[in-house]
C-alpha positions in Angstrom: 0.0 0.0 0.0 1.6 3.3 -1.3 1.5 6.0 1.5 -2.0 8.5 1.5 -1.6 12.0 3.1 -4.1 14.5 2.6 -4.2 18.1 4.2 -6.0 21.6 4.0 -3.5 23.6 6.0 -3.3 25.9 3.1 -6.5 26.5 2.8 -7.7 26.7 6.2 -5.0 29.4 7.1 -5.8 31.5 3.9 -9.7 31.3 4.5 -9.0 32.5 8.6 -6.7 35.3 6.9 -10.0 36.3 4.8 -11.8 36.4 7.4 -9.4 38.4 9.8 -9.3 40.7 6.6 -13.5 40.5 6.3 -13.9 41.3 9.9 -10.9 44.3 10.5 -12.8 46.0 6.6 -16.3 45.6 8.1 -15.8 45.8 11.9 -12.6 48.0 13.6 -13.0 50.2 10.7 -16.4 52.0 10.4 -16.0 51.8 14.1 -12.8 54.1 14.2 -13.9 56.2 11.3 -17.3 56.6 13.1 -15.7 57.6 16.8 -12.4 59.3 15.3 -14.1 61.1 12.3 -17.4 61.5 13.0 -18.9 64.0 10.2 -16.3 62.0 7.6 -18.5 60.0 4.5 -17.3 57.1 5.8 -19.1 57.5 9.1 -21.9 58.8 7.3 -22.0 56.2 5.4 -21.8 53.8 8.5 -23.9 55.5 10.6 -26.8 55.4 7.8 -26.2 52.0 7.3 -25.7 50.2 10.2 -27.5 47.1 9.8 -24.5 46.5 7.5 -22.2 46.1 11.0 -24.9 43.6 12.7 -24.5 41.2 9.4 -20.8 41.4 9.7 -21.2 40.6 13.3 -23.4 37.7 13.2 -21.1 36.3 10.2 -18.5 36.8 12.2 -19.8 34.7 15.5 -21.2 32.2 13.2 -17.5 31.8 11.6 -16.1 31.8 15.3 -19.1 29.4 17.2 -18.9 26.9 13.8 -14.6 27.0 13.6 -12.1 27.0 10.7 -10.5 23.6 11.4 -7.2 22.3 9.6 -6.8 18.9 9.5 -4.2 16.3 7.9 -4.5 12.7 7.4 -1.6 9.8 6.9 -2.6 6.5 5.7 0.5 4.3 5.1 0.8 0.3 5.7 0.2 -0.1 8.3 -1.3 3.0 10.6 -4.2 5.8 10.1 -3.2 9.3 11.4 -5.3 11.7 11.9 -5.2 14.8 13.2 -7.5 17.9 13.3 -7.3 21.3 14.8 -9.1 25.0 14.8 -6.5 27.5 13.1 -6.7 30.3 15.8 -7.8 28.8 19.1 -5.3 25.7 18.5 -2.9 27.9 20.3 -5.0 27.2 23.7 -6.6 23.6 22.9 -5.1 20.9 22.6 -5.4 19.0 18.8 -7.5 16.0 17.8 -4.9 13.2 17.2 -5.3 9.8 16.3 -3.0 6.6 15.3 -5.2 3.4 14.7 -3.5 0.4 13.5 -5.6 -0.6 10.3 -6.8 -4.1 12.1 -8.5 -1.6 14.7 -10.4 0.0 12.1 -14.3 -1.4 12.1 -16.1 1.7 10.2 -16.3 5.1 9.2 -18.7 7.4 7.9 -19.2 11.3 6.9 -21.9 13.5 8.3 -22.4 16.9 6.8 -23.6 19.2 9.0 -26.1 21.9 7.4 -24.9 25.7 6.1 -21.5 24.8 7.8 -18.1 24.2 5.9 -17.1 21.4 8.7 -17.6 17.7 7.9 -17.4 15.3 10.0 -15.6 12.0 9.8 -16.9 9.6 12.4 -14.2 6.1 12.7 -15.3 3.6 14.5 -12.6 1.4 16.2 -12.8 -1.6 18.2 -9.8 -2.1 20.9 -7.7 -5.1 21.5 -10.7 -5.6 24.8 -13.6 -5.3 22.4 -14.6 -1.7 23.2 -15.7 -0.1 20.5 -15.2 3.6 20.3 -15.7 6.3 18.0 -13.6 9.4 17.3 -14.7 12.3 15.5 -12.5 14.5 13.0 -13.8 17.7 12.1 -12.9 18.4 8.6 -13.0 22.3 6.7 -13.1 23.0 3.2 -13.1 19.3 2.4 -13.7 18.9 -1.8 -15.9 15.9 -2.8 -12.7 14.6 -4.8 -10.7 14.4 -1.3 -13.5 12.7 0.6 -13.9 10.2 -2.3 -10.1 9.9 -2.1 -10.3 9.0 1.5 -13.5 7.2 1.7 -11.3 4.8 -1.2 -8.4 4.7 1.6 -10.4 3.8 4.4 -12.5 1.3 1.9 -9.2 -0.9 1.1 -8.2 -0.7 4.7 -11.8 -2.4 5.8 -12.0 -5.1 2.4 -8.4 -6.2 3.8 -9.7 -6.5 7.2 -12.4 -8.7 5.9 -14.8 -5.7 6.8 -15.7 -4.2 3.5 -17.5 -5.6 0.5 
């Protein structure tokens, strides 16, 4: 089996930058034209408009409360390695992080959660004692190619435990 590693740090780290961008634009400032330069068009503008600032603030929470995760996954003989991780509050929480030997491996699936950009991959392993447990990986920005390319990973891995069809 040839190694399988698949990631979205790249795009996970350019999407928080947007919306770092998005938010100081919309947010910080029409606030510090409006309280700095009051009678400026600007703050006209702003002021007129201010239902404009609520929108960018309840995009902004929903961003925040839903998360920008990063994840990167490492398929090679003999292990699965997963590990997934919120781009800006990773700092103060700890990451997801998994290796499963590929006998441990019983099933996985993909639930897609409604207007979010978060999937999540559900694997359910069964220990050496016969507890079976299940570990979720939140997923961002993941393309229907990538999740075909892993749901093809994960497939082989279960036919060549003598799990799959």
């Amino acid at each position: 089996m040839k190694p399988f590693n698949l990631h979205n740090k790249d795009k996970a780290y350019i999407f928080t930058l947007l919306i770092v961008i998005y938010t100081l634009l919309t947010i910080v400032v029409p606030i510090l034209s409006i309280t700095s330069l009051p009678l400026s068009g600007i703050s006209i503008f702003f002021n007129e408009y201010n239902y404009l600032l609520l929108v960018t603030v309840f995009i902004l929470l929903y961003v925040i409360f839903t998360g920008v995760y990063a994840y990167n996954i490492k398929i090679d003989s003999y292990i699965i390695n997963v590990v997934s991780f919120r781009t800006i509050t990773s700092i103060f929480r700890k990451d997801i992080y998994m290796d499963i030997p590929h006998d441990m491996l019983k099933s996985y699936f993909f639930f897609n959660r409604s207007f979010t950009i978060n999937t999540i991959l559900m694997l359910k392993i069964e220990t050496k004692s016969e507890k079976i447990i299940i570990q979720r990986f939140t997923l961002s920005l993941l393309s229907k190619r990538d999740k075909q390319n892993i749901s093809n990973e994960l497939d082989k891995i279960l036919i060549s435990n003598g799990r799959g069809e």
